[in-house]
Residue frames as qw, qx, qy, qz and C-alpha x, y, z in Angstrom:
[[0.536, -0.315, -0.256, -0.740, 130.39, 116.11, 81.37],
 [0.013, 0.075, 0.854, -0.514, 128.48, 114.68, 84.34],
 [0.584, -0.191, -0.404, -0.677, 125.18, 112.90, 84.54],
 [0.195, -0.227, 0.692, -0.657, 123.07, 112.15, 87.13],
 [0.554, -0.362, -0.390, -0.640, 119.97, 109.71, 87.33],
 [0.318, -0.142, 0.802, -0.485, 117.86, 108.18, 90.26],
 [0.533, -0.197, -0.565, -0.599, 115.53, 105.75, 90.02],
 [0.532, -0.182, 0.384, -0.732, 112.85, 104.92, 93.19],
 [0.464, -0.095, -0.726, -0.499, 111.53, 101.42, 93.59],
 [0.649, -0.373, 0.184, -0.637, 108.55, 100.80, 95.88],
 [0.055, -0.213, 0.965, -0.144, 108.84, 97.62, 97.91],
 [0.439, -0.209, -0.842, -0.232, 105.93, 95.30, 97.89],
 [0.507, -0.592, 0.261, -0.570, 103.71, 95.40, 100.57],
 [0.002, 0.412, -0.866, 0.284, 105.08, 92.97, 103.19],
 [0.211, 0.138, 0.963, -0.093, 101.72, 91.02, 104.19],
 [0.042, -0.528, -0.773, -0.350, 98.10, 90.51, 103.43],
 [0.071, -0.703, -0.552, 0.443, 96.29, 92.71, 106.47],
 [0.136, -0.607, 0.031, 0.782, 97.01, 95.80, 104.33],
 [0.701, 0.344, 0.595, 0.191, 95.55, 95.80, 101.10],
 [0.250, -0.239, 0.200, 0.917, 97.01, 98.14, 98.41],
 [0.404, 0.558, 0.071, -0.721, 94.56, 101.25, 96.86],
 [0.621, 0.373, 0.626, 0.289, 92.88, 100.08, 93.43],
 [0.209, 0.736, -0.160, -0.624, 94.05, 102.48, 91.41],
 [0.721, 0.619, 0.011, -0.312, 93.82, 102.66, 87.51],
 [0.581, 0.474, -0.654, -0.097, 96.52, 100.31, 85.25],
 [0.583, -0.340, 0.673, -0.303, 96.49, 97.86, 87.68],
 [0.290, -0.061, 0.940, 0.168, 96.60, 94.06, 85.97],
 [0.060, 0.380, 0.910, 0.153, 92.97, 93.47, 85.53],
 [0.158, -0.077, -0.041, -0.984, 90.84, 96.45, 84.08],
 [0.456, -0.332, -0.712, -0.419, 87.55, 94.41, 84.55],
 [0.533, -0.456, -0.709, 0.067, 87.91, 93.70, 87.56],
 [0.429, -0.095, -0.136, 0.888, 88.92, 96.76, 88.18],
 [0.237, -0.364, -0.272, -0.859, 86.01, 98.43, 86.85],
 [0.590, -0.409, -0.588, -0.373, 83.72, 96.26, 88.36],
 [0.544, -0.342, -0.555, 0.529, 84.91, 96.61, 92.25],
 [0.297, 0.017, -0.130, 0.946, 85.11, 100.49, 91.91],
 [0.118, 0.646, 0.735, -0.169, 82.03, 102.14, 93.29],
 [0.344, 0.723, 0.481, -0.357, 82.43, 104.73, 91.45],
 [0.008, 0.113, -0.800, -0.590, 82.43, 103.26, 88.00],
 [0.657, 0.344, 0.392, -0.545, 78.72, 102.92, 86.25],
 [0.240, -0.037, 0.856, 0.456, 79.14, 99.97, 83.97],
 [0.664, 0.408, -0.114, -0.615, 76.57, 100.93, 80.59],
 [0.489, -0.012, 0.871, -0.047, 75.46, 97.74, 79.97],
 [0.563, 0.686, 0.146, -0.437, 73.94, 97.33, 75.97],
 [0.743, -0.018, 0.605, 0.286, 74.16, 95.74, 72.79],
 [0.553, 0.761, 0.299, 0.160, 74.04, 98.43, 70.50],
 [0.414, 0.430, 0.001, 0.802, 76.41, 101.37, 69.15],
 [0.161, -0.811, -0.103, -0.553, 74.84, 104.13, 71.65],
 [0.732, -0.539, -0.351, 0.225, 77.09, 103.27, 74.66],
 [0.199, -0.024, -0.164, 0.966, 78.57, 106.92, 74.61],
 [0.334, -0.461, -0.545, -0.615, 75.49, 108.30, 74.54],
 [0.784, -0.474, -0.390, -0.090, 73.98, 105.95, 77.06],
 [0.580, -0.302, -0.325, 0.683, 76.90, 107.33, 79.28],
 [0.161, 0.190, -0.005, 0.969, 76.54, 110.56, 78.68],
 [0.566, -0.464, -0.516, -0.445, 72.46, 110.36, 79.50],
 [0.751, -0.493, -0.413, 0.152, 73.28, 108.60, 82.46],
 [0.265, 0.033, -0.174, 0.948, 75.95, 111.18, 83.82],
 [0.111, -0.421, -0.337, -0.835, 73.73, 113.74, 82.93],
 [0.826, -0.474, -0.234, -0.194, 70.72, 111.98, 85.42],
 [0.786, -0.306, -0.390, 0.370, 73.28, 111.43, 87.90],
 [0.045, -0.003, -0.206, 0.977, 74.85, 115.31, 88.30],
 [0.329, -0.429, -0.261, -0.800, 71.01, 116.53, 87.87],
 [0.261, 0.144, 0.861, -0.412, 69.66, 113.60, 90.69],
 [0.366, -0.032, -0.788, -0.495, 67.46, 112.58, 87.75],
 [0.659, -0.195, 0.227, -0.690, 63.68, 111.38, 89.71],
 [0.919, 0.319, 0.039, -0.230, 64.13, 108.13, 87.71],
 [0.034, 0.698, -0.713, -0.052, 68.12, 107.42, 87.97],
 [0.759, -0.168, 0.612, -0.149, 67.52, 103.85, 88.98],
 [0.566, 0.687, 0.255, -0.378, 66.29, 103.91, 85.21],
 [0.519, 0.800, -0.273, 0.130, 68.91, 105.08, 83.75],
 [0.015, -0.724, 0.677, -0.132, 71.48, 103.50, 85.86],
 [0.665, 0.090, 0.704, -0.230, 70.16, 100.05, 85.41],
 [0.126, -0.257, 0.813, 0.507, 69.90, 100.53, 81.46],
 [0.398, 0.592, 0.692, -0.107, 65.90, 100.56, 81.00],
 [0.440, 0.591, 0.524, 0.428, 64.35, 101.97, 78.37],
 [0.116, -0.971, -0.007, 0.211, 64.45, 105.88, 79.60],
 [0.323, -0.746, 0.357, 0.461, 68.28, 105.75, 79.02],
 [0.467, 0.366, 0.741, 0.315, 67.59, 103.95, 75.41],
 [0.088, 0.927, 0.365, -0.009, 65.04, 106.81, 74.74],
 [0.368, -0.858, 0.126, 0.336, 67.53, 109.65, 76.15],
 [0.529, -0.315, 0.612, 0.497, 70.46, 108.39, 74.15],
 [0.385, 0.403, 0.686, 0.468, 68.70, 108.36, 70.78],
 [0.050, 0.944, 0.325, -0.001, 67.37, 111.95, 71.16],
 [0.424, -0.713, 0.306, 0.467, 71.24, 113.13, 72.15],
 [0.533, -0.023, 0.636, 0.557, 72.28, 111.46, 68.94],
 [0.284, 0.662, 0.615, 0.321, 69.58, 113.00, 66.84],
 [0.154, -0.981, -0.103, 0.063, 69.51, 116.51, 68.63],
 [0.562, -0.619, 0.353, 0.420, 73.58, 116.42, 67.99],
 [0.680, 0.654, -0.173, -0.283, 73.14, 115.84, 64.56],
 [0.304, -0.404, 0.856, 0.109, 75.71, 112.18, 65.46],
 [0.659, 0.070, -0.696, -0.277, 74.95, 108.59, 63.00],
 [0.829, -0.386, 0.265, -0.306, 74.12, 105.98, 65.21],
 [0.713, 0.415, -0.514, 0.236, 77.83, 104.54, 65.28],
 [0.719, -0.584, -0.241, 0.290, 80.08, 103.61, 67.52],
 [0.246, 0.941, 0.044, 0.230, 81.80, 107.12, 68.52],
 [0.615, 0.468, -0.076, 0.631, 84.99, 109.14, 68.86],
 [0.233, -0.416, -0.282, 0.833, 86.51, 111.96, 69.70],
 [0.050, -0.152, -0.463, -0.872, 85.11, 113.95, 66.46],
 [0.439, -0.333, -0.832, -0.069, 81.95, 112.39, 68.04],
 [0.404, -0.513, -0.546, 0.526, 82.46, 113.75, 71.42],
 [0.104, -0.253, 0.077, 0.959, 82.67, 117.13, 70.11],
 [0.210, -0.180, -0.370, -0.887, 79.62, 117.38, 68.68],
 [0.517, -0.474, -0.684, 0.201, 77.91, 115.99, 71.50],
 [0.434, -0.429, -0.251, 0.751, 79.43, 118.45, 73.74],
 [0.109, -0.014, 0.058, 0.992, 77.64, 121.17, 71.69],
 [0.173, -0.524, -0.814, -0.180, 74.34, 120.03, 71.92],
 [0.270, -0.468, 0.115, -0.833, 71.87, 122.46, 73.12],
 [0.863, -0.432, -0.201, -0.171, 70.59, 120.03, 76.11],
 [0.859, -0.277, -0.082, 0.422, 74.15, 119.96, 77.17],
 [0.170, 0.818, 0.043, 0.548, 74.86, 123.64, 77.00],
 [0.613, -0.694, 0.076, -0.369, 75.45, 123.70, 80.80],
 [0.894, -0.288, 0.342, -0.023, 77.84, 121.18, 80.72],
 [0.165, 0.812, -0.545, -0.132, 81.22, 119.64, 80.23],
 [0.972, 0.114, -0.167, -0.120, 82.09, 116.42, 78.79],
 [0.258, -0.717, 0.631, -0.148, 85.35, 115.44, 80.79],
 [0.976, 0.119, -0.067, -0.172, 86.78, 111.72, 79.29],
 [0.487, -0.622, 0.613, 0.029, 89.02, 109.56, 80.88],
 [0.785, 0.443, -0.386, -0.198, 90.75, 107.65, 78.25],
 [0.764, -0.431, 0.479, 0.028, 92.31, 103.93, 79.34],
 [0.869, 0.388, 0.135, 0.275, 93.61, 103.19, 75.91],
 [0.325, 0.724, -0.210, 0.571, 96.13, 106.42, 76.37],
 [0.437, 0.048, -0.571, 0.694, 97.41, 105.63, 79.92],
 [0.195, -0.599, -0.711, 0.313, 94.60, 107.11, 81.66],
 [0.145, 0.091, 0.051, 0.984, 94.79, 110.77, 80.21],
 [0.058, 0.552, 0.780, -0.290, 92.11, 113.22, 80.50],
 [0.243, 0.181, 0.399, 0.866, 90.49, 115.31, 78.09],
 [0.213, 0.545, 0.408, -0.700, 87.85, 117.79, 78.44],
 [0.077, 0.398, 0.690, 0.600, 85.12, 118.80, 75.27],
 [0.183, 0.778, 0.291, 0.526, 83.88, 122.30, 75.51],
 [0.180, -0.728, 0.193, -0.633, 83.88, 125.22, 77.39],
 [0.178, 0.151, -0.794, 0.562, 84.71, 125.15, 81.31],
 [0.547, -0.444, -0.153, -0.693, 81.41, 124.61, 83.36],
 [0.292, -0.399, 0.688, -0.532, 80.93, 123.57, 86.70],
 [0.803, 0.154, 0.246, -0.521, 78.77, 120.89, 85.60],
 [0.055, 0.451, -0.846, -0.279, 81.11, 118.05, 84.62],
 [0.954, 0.222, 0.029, -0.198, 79.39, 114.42, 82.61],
 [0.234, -0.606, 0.758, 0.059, 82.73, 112.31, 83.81],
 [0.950, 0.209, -0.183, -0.140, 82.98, 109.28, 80.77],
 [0.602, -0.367, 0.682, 0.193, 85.57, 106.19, 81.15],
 [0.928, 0.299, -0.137, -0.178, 86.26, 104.66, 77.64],
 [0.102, -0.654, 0.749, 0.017, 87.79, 101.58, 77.45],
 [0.375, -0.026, 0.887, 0.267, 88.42, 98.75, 75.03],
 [0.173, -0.241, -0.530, -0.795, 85.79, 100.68, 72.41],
 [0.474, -0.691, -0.523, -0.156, 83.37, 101.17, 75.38],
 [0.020, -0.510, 0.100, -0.854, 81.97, 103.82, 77.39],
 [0.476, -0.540, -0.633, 0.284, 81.23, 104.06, 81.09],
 [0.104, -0.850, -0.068, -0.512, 80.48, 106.75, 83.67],
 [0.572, 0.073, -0.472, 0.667, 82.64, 107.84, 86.06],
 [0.397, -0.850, -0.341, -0.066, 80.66, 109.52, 89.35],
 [0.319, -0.938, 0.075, 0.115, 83.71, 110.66, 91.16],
 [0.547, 0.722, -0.369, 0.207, 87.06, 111.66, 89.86],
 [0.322, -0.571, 0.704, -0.273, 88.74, 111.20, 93.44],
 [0.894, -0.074, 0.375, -0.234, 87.30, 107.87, 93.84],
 [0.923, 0.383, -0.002, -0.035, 88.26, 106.68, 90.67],
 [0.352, 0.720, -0.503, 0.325, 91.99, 107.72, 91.12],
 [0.738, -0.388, -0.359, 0.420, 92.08, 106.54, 95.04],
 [0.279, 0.282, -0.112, 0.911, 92.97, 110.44, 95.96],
 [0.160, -0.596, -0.688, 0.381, 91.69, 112.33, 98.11],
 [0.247, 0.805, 0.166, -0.513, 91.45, 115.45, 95.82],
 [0.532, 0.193, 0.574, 0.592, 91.55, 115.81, 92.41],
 [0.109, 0.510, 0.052, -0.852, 91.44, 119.24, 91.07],
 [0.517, 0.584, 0.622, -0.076, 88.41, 119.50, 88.32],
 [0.247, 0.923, -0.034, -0.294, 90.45, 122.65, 86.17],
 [0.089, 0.760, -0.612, -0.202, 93.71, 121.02, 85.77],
 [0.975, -0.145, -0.109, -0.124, 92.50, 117.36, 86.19],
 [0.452, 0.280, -0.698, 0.481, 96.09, 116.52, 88.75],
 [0.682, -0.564, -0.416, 0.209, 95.85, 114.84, 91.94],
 [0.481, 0.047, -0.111, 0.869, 96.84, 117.15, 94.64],
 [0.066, -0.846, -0.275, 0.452, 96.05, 120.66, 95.34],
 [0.547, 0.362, 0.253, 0.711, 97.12, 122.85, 92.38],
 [0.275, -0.377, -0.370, 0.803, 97.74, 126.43, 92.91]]
């Protein structure tokens, strides 16, 4: 028998003038969040910070009159959140996947597709209902939820295909 393997290792970059792409697992997920522009950090001291992402998504695909509002963490996205939870028929916990799925059938979110980038599972991505051109793009990580504005961005790609979620062109 005959076996074959290769293995590829990237050199370092060589000096400073070039800084390398932030892309996801990188050392420091904080600071990672917190440089990427497009990460919305939900900021909040209660259980409703899936919610309070999902709300804020929501106001951010519509262009929301009042986004500031809700992307700042005032009371509108307080308000918003607690009606999702109630109109979903969710506890006011901190939530799941089991969670996300009944979210994702609300009738206010009928139109839409919950699409959740999980950092505790190596960045995977999962999707909660039906296909709809209207994606509500969450981040969780470390038992908290955030909103994620652009899939490219957040990879460092310059296309990321929204049906198969792979970088790339897919066919």
């Amino acid at each position: 028998s005959f076996q074959l393997s290769f293995t590829q290792v990237r050199n370092p970059p060589r000096c400073s003038r070039h800084k390398r792409k932030m892309k996801p697992g990188h050392r420091h997920p904080e600071t990672f969040k917190r440089i990427k522009q497009s990460v919305i950090t939900i900021k909040n001291k209660d259980d409703l910070c899936c919610a309070r992402a999902i709300v804020t998504a929501k106001a951010k695909v519509d262009q929301h009159s009042n986004w500031e509002g809700f992307k700042k963490g005032r009371r509108i996205q307080l308000q918003q959140a607690q009606l999702l939870h109630h109109e979903a028929d969710v506890p006011f916990c901190p939530c799941g996947y089991p969670e996300l799925e009944k979210f994702s059938r609300a009738p206010s979110l009928y139109d839409y597709q919950l699409v959740l980038v999980d950092e505790t599972r190596s960045y995977e991505v999962s999707r909660f209902g039906p296909s709809q051109d209207k994606q509500l793009v969450l981040l969780y990580s470390g038992h908290h939820y955030d909103v994620i504005t652009s899939l490219p961005g957040f990879f460092a790609t310059s296309y990321f295909c929204d049906r198969c979620f792979k970088q790339g062109h897919c066919l």
